[in-house]
C-alpha positions as CSV (number, residue, x, y, z in Angstrom):
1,X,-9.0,35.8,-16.1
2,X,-7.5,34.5,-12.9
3,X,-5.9,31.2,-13.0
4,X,-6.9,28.4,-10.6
5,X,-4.4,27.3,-8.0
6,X,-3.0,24.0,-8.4
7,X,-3.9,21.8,-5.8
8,X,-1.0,21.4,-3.4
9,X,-0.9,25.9,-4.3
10,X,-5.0,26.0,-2.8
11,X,-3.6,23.2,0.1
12,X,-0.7,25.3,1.1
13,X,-0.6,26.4,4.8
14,X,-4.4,25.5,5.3
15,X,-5.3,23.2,8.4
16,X,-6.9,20.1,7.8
17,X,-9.5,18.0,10.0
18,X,-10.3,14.5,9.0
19,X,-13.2,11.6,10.8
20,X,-12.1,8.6,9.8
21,X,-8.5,8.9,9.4
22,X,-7.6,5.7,11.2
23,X,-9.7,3.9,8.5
24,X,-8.9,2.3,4.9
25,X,-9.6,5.5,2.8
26,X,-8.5,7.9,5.4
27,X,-5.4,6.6,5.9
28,X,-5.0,6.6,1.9
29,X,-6.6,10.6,2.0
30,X,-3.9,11.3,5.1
31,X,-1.1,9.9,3.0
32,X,-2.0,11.5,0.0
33,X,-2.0,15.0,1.2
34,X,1.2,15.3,3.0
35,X,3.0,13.3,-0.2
36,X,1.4,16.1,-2.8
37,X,0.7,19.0,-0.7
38,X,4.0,19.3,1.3
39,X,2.9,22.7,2.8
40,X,-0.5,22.1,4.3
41,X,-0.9,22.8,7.8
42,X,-1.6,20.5,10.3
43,X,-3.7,17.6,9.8
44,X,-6.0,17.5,12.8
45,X,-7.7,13.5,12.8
46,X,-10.2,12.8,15.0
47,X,-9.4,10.0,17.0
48,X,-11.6,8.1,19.6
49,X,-10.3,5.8,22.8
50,X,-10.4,2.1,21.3
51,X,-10.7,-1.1,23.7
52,X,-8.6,1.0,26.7
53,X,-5.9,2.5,24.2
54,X,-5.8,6.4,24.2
55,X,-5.9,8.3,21.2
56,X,-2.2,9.6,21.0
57,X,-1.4,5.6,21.6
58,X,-3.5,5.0,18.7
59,X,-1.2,7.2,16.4
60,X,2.0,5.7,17.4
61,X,0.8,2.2,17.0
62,X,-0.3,3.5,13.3
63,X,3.0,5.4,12.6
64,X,4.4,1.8,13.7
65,X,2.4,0.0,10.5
66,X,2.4,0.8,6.9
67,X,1.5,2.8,5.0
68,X,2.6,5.3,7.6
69,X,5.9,3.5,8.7
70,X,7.2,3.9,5.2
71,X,6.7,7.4,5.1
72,X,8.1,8.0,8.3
73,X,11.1,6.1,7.7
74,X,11.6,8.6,4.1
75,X,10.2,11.7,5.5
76,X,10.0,11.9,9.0
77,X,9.4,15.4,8.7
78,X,6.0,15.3,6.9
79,X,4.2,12.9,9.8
80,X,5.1,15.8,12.4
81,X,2.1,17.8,10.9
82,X,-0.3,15.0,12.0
83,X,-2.3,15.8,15.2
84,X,-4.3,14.0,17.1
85,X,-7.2,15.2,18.7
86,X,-9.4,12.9,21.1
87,X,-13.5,12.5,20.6
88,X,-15.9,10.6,19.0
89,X,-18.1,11.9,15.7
90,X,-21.1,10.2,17.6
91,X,-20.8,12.8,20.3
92,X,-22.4,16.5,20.6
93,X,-19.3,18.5,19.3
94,X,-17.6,15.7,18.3
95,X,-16.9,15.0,21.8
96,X,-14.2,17.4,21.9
97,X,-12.4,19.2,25.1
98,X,-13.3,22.4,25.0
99,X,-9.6,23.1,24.1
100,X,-9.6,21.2,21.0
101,X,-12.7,22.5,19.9
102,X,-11.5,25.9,19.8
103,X,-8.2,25.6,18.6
104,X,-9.9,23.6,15.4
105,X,-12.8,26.7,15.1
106,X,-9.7,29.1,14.6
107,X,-7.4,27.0,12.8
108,X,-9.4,25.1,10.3
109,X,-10.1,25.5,7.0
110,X,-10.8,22.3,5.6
111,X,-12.9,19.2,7.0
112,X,-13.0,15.8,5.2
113,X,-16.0,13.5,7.1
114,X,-15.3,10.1,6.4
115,X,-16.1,8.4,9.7
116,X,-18.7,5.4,8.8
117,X,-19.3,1.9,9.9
118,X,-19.9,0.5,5.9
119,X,-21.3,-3.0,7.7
120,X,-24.7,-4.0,5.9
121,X,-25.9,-5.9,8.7
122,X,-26.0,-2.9,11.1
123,X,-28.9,-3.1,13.0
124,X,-30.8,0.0,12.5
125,X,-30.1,2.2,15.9
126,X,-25.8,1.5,15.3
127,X,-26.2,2.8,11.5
128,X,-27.8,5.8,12.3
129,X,-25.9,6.7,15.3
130,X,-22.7,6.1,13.3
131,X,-23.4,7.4,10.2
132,X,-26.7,9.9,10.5
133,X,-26.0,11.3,13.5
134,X,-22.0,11.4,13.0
135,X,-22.7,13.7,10.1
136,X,-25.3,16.0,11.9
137,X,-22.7,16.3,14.8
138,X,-19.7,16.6,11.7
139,X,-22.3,19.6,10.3
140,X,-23.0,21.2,13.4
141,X,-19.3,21.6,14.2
142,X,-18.3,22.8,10.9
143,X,-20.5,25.8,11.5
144,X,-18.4,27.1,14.2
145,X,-15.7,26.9,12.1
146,X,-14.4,30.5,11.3
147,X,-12.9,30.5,7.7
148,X,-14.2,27.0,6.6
149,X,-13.5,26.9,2.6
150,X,-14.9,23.3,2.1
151,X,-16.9,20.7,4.2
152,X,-16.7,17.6,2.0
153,X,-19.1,14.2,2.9
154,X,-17.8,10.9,1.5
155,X,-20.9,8.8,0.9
156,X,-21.4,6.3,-1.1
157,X,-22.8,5.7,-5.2
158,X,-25.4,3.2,-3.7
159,X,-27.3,5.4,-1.2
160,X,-30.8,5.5,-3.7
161,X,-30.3,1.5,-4.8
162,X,-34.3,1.8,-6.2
163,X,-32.6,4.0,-8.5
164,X,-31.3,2.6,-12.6
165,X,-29.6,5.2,-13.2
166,X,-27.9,7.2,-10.1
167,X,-27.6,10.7,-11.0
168,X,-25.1,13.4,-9.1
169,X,-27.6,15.6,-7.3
170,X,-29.3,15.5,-4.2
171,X,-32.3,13.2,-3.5
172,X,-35.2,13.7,-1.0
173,X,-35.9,11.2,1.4
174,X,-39.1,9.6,2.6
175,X,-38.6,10.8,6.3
176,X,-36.4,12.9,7.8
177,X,-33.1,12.2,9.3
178,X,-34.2,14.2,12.7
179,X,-36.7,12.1,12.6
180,X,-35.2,8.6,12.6
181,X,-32.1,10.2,14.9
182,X,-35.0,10.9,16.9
183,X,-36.8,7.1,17.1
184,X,-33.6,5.3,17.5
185,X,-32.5,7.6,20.8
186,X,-36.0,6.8,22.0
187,X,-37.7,3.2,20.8
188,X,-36.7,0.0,22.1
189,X,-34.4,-2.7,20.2
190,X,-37.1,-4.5,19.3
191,X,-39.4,-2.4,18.3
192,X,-36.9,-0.5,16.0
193,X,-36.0,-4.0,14.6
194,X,-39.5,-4.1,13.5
195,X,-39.8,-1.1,12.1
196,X,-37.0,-1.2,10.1
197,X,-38.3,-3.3,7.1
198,X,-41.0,-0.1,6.4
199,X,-38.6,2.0,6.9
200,X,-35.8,0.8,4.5
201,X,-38.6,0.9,1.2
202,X,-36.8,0.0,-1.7
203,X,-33.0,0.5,0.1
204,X,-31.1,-3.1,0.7
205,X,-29.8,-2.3,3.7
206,X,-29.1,0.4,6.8
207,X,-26.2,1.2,5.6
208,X,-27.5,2.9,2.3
209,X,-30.5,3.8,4.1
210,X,-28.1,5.7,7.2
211,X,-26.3,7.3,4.0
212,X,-29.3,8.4,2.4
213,X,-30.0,10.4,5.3
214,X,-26.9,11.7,6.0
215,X,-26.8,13.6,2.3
216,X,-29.6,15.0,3.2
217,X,-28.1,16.3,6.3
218,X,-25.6,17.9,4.0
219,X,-28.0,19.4,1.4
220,X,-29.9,21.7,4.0
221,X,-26.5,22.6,5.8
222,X,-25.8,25.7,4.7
223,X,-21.8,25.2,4.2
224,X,-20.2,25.4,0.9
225,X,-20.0,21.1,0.9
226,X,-19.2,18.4,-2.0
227,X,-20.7,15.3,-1.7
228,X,-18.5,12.9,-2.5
229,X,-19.7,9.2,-3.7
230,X,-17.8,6.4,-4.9
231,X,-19.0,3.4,-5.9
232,X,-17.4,-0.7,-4.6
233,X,-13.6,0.9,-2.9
234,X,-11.4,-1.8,-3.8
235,X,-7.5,-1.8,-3.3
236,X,-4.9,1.2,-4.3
237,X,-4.2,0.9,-7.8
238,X,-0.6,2.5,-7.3
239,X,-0.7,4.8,-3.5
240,X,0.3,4.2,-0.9
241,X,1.9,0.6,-2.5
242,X,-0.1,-1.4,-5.4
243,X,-2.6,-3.5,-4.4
244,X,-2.4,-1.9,-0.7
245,X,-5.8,-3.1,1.4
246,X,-6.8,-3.7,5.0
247,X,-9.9,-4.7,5.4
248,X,-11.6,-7.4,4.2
249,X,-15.5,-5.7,2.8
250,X,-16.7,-6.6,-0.8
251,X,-14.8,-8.0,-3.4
252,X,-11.8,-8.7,-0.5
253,X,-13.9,-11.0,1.3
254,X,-15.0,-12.9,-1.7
255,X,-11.2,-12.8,-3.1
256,X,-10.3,-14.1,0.5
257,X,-13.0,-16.9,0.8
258,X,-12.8,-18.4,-3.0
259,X,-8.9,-18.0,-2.6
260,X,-9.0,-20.3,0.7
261,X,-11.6,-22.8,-1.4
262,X,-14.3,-22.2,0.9
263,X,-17.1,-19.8,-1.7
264,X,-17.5,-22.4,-4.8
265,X,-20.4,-20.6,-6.2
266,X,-21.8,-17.5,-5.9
267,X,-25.3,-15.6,-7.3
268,X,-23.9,-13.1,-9.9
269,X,-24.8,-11.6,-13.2
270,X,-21.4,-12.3,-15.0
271,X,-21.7,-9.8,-17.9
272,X,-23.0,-7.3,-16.0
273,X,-20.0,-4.4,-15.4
274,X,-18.4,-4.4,-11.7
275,X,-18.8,-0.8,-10.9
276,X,-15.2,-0.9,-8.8
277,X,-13.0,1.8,-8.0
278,X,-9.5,2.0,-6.6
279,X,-8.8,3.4,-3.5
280,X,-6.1,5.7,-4.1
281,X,-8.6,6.8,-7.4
282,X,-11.1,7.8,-5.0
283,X,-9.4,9.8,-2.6
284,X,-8.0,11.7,-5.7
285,X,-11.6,12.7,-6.3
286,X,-12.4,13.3,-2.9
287,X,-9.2,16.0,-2.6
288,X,-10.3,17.1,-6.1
289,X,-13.9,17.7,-4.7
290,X,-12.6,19.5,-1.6
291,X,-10.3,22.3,-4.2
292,X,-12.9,22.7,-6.5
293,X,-16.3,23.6,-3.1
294,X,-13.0,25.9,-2.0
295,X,-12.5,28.0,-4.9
296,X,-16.8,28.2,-5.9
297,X,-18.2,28.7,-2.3
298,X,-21.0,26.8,-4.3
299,X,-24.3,27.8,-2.2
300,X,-25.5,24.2,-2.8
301,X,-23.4,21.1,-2.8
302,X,-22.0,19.8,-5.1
303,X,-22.2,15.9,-5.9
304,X,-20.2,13.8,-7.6
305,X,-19.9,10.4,-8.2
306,X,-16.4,8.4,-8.1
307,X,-16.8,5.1,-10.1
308,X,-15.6,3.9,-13.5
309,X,-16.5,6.6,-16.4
310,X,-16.9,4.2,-19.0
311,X,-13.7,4.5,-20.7
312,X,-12.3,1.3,-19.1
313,X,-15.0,-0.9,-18.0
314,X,-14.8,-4.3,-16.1
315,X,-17.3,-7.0,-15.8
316,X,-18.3,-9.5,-12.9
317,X,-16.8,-12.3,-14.6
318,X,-14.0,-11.1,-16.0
319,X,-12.9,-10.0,-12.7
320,X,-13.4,-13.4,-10.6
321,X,-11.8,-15.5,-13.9
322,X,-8.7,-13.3,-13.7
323,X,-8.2,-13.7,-9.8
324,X,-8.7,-16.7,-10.1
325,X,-5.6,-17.3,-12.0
326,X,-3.7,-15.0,-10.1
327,X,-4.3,-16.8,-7.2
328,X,-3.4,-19.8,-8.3
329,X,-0.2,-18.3,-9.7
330,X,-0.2,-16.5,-5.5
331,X,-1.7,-18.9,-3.9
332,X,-2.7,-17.8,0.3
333,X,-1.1,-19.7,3.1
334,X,-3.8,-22.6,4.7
335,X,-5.8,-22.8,2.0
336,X,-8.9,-25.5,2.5
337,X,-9.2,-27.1,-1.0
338,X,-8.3,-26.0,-3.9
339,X,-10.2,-22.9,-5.5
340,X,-12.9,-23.6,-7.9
341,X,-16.5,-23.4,-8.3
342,X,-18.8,-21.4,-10.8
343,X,-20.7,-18.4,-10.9
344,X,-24.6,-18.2,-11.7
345,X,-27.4,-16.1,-11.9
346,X,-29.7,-18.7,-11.3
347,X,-31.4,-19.1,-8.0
348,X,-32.4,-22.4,-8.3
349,X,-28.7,-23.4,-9.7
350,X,-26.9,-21.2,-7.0
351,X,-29.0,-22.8,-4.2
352,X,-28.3,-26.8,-5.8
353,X,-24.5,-25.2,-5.8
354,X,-24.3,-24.4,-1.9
355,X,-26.0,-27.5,-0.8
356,X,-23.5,-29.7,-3.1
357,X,-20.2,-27.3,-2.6
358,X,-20.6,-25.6,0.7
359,X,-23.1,-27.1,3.1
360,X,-22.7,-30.4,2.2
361,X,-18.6,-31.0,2.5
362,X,-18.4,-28.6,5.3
363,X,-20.5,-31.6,7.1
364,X,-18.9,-34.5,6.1
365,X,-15.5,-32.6,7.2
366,X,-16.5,-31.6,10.6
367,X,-17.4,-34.8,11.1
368,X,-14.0,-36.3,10.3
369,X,-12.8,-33.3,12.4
370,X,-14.6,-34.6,15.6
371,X,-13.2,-38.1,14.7
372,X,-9.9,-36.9,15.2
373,X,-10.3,-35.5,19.1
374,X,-10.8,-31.2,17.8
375,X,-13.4,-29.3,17.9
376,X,-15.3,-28.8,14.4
377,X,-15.4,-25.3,12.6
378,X,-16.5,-25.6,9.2
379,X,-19.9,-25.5,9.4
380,X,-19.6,-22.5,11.4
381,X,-17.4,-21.0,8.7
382,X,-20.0,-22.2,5.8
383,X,-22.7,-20.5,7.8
384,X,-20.7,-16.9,8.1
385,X,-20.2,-17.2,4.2
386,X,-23.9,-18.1,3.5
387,X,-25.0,-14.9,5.4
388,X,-22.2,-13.0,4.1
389,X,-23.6,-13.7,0.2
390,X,-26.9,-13.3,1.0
391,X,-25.8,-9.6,1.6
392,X,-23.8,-9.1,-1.5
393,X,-26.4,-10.9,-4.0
394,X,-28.3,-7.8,-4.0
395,X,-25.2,-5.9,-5.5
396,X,-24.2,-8.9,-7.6
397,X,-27.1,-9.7,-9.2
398,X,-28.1,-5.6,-10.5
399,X,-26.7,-3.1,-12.8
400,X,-26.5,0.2,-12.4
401,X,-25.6,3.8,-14.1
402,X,-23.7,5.9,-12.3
403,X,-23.4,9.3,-13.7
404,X,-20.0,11.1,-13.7
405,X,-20.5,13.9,-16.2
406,X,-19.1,15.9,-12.6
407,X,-15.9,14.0,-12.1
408,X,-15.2,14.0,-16.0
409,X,-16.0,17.8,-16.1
410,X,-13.7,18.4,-12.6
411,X,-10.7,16.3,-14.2
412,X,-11.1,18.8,-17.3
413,X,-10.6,21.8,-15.1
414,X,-7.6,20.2,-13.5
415,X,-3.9,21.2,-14.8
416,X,-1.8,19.1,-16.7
417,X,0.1,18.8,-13.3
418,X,-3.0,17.8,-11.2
419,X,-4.8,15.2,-13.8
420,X,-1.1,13.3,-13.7
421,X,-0.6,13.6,-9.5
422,X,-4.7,12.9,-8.9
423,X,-6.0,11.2,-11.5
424,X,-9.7,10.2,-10.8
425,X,-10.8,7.5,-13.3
426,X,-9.6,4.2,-14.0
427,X,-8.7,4.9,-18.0
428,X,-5.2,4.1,-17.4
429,X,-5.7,0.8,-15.2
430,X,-4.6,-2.4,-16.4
431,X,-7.1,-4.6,-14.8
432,X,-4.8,-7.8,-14.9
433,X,-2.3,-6.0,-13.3
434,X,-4.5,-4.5,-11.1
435,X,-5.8,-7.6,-10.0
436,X,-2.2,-9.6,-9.5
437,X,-1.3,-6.4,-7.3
438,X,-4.9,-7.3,-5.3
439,X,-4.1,-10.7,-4.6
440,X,-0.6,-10.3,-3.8
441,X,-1.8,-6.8,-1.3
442,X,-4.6,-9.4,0.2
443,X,-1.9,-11.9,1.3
444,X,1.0,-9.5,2.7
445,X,-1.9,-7.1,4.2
446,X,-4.6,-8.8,5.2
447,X,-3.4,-12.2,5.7
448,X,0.1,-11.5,6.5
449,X,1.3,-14.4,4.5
450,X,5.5,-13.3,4.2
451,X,6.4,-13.6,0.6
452,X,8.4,-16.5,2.0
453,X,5.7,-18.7,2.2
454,X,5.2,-18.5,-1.1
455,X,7.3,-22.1,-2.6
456,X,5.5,-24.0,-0.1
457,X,1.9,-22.5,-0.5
458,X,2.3,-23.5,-3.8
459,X,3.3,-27.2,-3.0
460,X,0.1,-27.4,-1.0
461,X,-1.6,-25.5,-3.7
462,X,-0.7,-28.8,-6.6
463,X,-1.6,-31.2,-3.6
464,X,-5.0,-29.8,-3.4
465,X,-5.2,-29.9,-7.2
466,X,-4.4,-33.5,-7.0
467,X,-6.8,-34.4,-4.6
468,X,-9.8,-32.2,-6.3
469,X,-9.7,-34.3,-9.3
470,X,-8.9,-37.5,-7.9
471,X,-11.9,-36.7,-5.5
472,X,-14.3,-35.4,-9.1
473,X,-13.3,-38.8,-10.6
474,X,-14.5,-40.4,-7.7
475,X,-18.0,-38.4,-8.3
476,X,-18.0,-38.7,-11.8
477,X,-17.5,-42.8,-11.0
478,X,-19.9,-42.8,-8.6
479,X,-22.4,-41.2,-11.1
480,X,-21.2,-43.5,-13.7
481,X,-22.0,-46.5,-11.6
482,X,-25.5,-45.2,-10.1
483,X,-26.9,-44.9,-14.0
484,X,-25.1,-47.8,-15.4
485,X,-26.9,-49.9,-12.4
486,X,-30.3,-48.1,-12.8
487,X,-30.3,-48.8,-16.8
488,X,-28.9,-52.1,-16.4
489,X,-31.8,-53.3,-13.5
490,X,-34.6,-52.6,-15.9
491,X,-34.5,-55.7,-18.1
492,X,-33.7,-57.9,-15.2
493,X,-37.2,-56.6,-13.9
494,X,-39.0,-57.0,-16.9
495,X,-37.4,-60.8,-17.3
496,X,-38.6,-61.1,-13.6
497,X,-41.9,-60.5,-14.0
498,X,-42.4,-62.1,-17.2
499,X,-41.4,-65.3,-15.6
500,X,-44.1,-65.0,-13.0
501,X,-46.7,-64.3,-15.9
502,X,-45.3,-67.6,-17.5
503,X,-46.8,-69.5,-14.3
């Protein structure tokens, strides 16, 4: 019997073309390929004109930041196969010149669609433009593609959320993606708005609802395709750099607003597993995926989901008790108050929680703001976070079962060499370390806090603590007094009127 290729061997001297290079997991797939497969061809990434800059400007300015700018400073030799080529995956032919489009229809063997706006509170017409119709104009392209090998979709483990237990094969939809391409092209805003309740059924969102459709796009393709679907991306567990993350979706956000002391309680089931997945872990599957639809031509697609197997699980509250302490240990520069709060599964609790912790101080701040001459904020701020949560309960307060009998059967067929360079499950994570590495990635990347700042974020940090209990003993005082005066009024009252009685 033949032996399989290793990866980088299948990678070698084929040309690559990427949607969504320029975001978080494609500039984690760019980087991984030219660090493991140093003889792939080009890497072609689509790339569209952005508030006036070009799309070669666009490269520099990336080549500029890291992860890139490491690279380039180590290997300057392995960026040279990145190429630009200008459209837009919402476009007919990707809105490519007709030069592009046939030097990638000859050259290409390989395409990667990533390109996705992940927002949950797309309206309707932007979800499906982006995401639905970027994939019917990613499919249509790949068919003129001469010696495609593999078309692989990245979607996402919560595209059938009415689902327990989420299965790796293809699901039929209610209506058909033409269909709903079709109503948002021609219907008004606010008749689509209307709509889209019905439309949705049992998914939370556009989003999953945009995905949903898109897979189905894929299914009835005709390409040999993988479906690729991990579950909550969170920050690289070791590539490009530990705890590497620019953006600020999910479990960043929350990190980010509990971190500042502005989210003190949030609508969660605590023991209920956090189905998370590494960044750097994903892409390996993704890759994977991509070597295993070249070598099997499968005539169907193959789906896989990229989440947690089972070996190494991690729950809710373990998660926000560990960051927790890592950020006190790392705390962020202008932090509000200090951290704190609770989590709860209760409605009535978690509503009690916002009035008391969020709504409530944000008030009596911006009011002492607006005695002070500036322009209030917090309330603002509060109101963002409110809506923010209100999107996330529905994945906070659920548990699923992903199914990943294909990733664990794909890692099997891997060699010794590939399982150790792409290793696609989280068996080996350490999650406190993992989670140190998130906070400390969240301040240098996403809030650029220099390391420097460190000694005195940490003076403000034990000011704050100060301040939060000498402001809880005032409470608990306060309290004190209010029961100690109701219990201590109620024989006055009875003395009171037994006196009248007397006369």
């Amino acid at each position: 019997m033949e032996s399989k290729p290793v990866i980088a061997e299948w990678f070698k001297g084929k040309d690559v073309f990427i949607t969504g290079a320029t975001g978080f997991m494609g500039k984690v797939l760019v980087i991984k390929l030219l660090n493991e497969c140093p003889e792939i061809g080009k890497i072609f990434m689509l790339v569209r004109e952005k508030k006036g800059v070009l799309p070669q400007a666009r490269l520099q300015t990336l080549l500029q930041q890291e992860p890139f700018k490491s690279l380039q400073q180590t290997h300057p030799f392995k960026v040279k196969k990145l190429v630009v080529v200008s459209g837009d995956s919402t476009m007919k032919d990707l809105g490519l010149s007709e030069t592009d489009k046939s030097i990638l229809a000859e050259e290409v063997s390989v395409i990667f669609h990533m390109a996705a706006n992940v927002r949950f509170d797309l309206p309707l017409k932007t979800a499906i433009t982006m995401n639905t119709k970027g994939t019917a104009n990613a499919l249509a392209f790949a068919k003129q593609i001469q010696r495609l090998k593999a078309f692989v979709h990245v979607s996402t483990s919560f595209c059938q959320c009415g689902e327990e237990v989420l299965e790796e094969r293809a699901y039929q939809t209610a209506v058909t993606p033409e269909s709903v391409i079709s109503m948002v092209e021609n219907e008004t805003e606010d008749r689509l708005k209307e709509m889209t309740p019905k439309l949705l059924g049992d998914q939370p969102n556009t989003y999953a609802f945009s995905k949903a459709l898109s897979e189905d796009l894929v299914v009835r393709s005709g390409l040999p395709a993988g479906v690729a679907r991990p579950s909550i991306v969170t920050a690289s567990w070791k590539e490009p750099f530990p705890g590497w993350v620019e953006n600020m979706n999910g479990p960043t956000g929350l990190m980010i607003g509990a971190g500042k002391g502005v989210i003190r309680s949030m609508l969660m089931r605590g023991d209920d597993y956090l189905p998370l997945i590494p960044c750097d872990i994903a892409v390996n599957g993704i890759i994977s995926l991509a070597w295993k639809v070249g070598l099997e031509q499968p005539d169907e697609p193959i789906f896989m989901n990229i989440s947690e197997t089972g070996s190494n699980p991690i729950l809710w509250r373990y998660a926000i008790e560990v960051g927790r302490k890592h950020v006190y240990d790392y705390p962020f520069s202008d932090v509000l108050w200090y951290p704190g709060g609770s989590i709860t599964s209760s409605k009535v609790i978690f509503w009690v929680n916002s009035i008391l912790f969020h709504l409530l101080p944000a008030y009596i701040l911006d009011g002492l703001i607006m005695l002070t001459g500036n322009k209030p904020f917090l309330v603002r701020v509060q109101g963002r976070i409110s809506a923010g949560l209100d999107l996330l309960k529905y994945y906070t307060t659920k548990d699923w079962i992903f199914r990943t009998d294909v990733l664990k059967k794909l890692q099997d067929e891997l060699s010794p060499e590939d399982r150790k360079a792409f290793p696609m499950d989280c068996t080996d994570v350490c999650w406190n370390e993992y989670l140190m590495n998130y906070i400390l990635g969240i301040r240098k990347y996403c809030l650029k806090d220099d390391p420097s700042t460190l000694p005195q974020a940490r003076r403000v940090m034990n000011y704050l603590y100060i301040a939060d209990r000498f402001v809880k003993l005032i409470l608990g005082l306060f309290i004190v007094w209010l029961i100690y005066s109701r219990f201590t009024s109620v024989p006055s009252r009875n003395k009171t009127l037994v006196e009248i009685d007397d006369l």
